[in-house]
N, C-alpha and C positions, 0 to 999 in steps of 0.2 A: 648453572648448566642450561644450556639454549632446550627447548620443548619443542621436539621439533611437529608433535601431535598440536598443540597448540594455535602452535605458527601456520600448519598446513591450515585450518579453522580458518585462520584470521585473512590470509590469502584467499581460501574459497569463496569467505562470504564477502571478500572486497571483488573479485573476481563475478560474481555473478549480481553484483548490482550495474554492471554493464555488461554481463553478458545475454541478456534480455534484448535490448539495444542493438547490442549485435546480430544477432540471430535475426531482428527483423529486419533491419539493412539485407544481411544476406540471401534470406530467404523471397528478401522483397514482400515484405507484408504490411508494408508501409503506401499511403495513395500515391499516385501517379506522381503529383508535383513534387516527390521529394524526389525523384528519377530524373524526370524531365524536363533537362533545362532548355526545353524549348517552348512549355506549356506559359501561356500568356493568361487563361484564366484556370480558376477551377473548375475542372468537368461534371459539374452538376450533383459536388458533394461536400460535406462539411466537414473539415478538419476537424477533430477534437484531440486537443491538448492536456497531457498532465504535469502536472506541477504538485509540490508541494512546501516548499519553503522559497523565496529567491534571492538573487541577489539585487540590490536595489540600483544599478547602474546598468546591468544586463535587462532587465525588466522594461526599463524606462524605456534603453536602446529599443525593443522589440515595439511596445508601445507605440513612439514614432515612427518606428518603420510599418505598421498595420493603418494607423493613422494617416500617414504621407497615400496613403496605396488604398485607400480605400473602404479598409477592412471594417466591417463593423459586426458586435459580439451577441449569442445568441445566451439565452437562462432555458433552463431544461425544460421548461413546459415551453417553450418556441421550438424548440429542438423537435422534441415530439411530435408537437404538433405538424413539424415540417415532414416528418419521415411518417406519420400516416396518413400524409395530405389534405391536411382540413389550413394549411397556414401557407403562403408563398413566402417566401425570405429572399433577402437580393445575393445577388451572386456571392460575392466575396464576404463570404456567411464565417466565422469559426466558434468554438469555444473553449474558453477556458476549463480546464475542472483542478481546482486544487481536494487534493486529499486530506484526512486529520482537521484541518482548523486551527495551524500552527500560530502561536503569538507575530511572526513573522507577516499574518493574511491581516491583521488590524494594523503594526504599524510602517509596514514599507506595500504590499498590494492595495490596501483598500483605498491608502491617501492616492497612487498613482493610475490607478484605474478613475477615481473620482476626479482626476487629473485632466486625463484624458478622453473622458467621456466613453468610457468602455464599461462591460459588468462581465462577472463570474459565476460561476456555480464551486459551491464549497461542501462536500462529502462530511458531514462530522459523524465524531464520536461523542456521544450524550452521555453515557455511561463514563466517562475520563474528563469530562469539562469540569473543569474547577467553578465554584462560586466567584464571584467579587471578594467576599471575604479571605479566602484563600488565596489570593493573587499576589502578595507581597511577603507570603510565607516562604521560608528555607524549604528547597524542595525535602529535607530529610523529616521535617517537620509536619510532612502529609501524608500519615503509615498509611491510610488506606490504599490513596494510588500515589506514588512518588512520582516524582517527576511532573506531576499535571498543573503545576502551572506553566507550564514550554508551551501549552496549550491556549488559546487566546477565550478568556473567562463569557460566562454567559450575559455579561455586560455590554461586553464589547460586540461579542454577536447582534445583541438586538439590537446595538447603534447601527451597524452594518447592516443588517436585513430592516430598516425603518428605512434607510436610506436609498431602497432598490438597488444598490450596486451590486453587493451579493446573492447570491437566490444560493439557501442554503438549504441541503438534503440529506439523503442519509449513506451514513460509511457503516451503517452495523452498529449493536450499543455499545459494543467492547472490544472486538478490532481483534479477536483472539484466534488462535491457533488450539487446533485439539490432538492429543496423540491417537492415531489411528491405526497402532501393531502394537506386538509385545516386544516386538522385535527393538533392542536398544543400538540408538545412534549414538551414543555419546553422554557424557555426563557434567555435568554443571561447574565451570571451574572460572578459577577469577579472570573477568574481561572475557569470560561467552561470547555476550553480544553489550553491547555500549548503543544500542539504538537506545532512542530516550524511551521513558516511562516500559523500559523493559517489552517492549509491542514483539518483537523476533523472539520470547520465552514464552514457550507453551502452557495453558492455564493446567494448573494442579487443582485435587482439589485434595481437601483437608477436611475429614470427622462433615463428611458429605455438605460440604461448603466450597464453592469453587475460590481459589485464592487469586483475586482481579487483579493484585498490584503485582503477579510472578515475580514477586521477593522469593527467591529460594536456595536453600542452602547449600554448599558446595558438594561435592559426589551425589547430588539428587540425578536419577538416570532422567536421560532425555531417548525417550521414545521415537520411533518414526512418528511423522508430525504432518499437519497441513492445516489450513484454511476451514475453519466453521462449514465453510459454504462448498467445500469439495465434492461432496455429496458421497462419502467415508463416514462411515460411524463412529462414534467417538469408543477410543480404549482407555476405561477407566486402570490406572495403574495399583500395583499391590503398594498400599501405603509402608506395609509394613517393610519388604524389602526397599520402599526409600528410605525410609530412617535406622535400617540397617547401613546400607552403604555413606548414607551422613555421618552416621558414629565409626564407621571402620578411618575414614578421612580423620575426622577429629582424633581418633587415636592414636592415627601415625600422621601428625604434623601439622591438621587441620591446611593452611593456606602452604607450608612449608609443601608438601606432599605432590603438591604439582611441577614443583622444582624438576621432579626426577625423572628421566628421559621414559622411563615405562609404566607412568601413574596408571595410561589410559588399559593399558593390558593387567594389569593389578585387581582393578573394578571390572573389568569384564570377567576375569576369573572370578572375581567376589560373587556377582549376581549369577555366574556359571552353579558354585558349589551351593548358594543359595537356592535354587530352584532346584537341583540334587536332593537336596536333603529336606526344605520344604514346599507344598505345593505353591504354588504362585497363585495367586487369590484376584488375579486382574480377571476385566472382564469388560464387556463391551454392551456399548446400549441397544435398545432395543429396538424393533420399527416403531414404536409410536412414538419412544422417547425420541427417539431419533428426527421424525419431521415434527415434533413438537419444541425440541430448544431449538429448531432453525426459526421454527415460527418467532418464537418467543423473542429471539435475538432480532429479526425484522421486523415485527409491530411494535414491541416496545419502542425501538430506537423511533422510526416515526413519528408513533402518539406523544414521547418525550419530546421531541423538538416542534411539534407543531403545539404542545402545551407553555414552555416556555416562550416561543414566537407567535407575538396576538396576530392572527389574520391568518397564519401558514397553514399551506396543506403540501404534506411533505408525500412525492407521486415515484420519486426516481431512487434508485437504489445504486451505490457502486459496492464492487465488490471489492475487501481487504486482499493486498498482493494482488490482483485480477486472478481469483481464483477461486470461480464457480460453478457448476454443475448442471443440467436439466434439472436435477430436482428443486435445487435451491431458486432455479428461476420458476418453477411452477407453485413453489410454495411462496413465494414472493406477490404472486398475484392473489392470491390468496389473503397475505398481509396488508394489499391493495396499494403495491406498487403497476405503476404503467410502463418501465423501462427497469433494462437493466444494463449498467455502463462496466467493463471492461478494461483488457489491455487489449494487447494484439490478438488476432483472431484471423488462424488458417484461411478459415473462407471468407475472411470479410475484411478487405484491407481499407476500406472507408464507408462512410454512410451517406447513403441517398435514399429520394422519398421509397415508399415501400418497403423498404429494408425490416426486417424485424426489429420493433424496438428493445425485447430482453435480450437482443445480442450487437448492444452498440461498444462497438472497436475505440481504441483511444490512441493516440500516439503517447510513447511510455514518459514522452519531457517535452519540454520547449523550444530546444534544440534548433528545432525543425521550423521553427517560425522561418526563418531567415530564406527558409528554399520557398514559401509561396510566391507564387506570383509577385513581379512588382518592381520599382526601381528602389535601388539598393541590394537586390537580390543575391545572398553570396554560394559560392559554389560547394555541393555537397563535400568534397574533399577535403577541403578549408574547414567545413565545420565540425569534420569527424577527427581530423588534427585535434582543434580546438577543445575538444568534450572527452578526448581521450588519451592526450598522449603525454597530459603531464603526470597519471598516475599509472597508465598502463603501458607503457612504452615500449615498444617494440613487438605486443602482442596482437595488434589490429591486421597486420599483414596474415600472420600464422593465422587466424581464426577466420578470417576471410576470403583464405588461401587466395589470393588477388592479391595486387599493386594497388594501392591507395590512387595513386595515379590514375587509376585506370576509370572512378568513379570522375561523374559528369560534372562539367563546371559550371 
């Protein structure tokens, strides 16, 4: 029998990995030259771009076309330096940022960056980097974080960072999501989330141990949830109403149980009668706890990668999902970061000198290369076809409430 709680899930969460995308189009929170197809240079600001995996024929394509046009690539301490004005950089300035450290940034980015005589900035996660030894194990094979070899091993990084083409920074040590309600979104059922190494499952913890590979079991409740760095306090959840609802699953059909068109109304009544009859024992941290694991999650990650990389001093910090807060950018300084990198941002749709550097803007893809300046340049319409209409079809008009048409060529 079709699930149709399931299905709405699966739709959401494909639905809103472009509707981010959208929403900055719309709202125009994107720099001028993605608008302006009349604009000949950049107005005195630096694009920055996110990435995280590519494709190696797309990649190239943009490569040449920055190359043909002049472009040439900035590493985060130039960047900085540019936007507090101690550095001049030439016009046609941009930068790369990839996120994670995907195996993807060693063997199709680094050969074609070193190609082309370009360089990157790479966000990792220190905390999920596999060893060299680890790299040719079965991912089922690494109970601690599964999946972490998708990740490109700390080998491969320090061939990359010896080589300057990378300047590699930090993403946070573990890239985690905390629950911040008691309030339940949902519950843990097969095919949740398929992002790798489980990153979209919020960390549990277990007999006061945080569990980092979010291995967990099926009707485990998912709380309302967000970003480390939201600047919400973490709700630790009552262990023992999960391993209630674990065994109620297990005893009517384990994996069979989600077949049925009202699993999800079943489990909410379960955790209903559950807190009826016992108190619920969750509870939330504290103020010190609380700027003390943001802490903890941004100097570790740093002093881990500037330990592993001889000579590094890691200065830049991005945020997981771009999703962070005043306070996580004040306690950042504190961890002795000098910048903090972003998505989009209401008041800041590009960066120039002065600009604050803990509130630099990104573009959410690469998308966008193709609208800078230059020959070859192709028209915004063309590219939003292109990036959306083979999975989402026919909803770019409705969400734009516009004619596609109508955007500049």
């Amino acid at each position: 029998m079709l699930n149709l709680y399931s299905t709405y899930d699966k739709v959401k969460i494909g639905l809103s990995k472009n509707f981010l995308e959208f929403k900055a189009l719309r709202n125009k929170l994107y720099p001028d030259f993605v608008f302006d197809s009349k604009l000949k240079n950049l107005k005195d600001e630096i694009p920055v771009f996110t990435l995280h995996s590519v494709a190696p024929d797309k990649f190239e394509e943009q490569l040449i076309f920055l190359s043909k046009n002049g472009y040439q690539t900035l590493i985060a301490d130039e960047f900085y330096e540019y936007l507090v004005g101690s550095r001049p950089v030439p016009e046609r300035s941009i930068m790369f940022t990839f996120d994670d450290g995907w195996k993807n940034l060693y063997s199709v980015v680094y050969p074609l960056l070193n190609k082309y005589n370009f360089r990157a900035v790479c966000f990792l996660i220190p905390g999920l980097i596999p060893s060299k030894k680890e790299d040719n194990y079965e991912e089922e094979s690494i109970e601690s974080i599964p999946g972490s070899n998708i990740l490109s091993n700390w080998d491969e990084i320090t061939k990359m960072h010896e080589s300057n083409v990378i300047d590699f920074q930090s993403h946070s040590m573990t890239h985690h999501r905390i629950f911040v309600s008691p309030s339940v979104d949902s519950f843990f059922y097969p095919s949740f989330d398929s992002y790798a190494m489980n990153l979209n499952v919020p960390l549990y913890r277990v007999k006061d141990n945080d569990n980092f590979s979010r291995v967990v079991k099926f009707g485990t409740p998912v709380y309302q949830n967000s970003s480390r760095f939201s600047g919400r306090k973490r709700y630790f959840d009552d262990e023992n109403l999960r391993r209630e609802c674990v065994r109620y699953v297990e005893s009517n059909g384990g994996k069979e149980f989600f077949r049925r068109y009202n699993w999800h109304k079943k489990l909410f009544a379960f955790v209903e009668n559950y807190r009826k009859k016992y108190k619920d024992s969750g509870y939330f941290e504290n103020e010190e706890q609380f700027r003390q694991n943001i802490f903890i999650e941004l100097r570790k990650s740093k002093l881990d990668i500037e330990k592993q990389l001889s000579g590094k001093t890691v200065s830049h910090f991005c945020y997981p999902w771009w999703i962070g807060s005043k306070i996580a950018s004040e306690i950042s300084k504190e961890a002795g970061y000098l910048s903090n990198f972003w998505g989009t941002l209401p008041e800041r749709r590009n960066n120039k000198r002065g600009d604050d550097p803990y509130s630099i803007a990104r573009l959410l893809s690469d998308d966008f290369i193709f609208r800078l300046p230059g020959n070859g340049r192709k028209s915004l319409s063309k590219i939003i076809l292109e990036k959306f209409s083979s999975n989402q079809k026919g909803l770019t008009g409705k969400l734009f409430k516009t004619d596609i048409k109508s955007f500049p060529k």
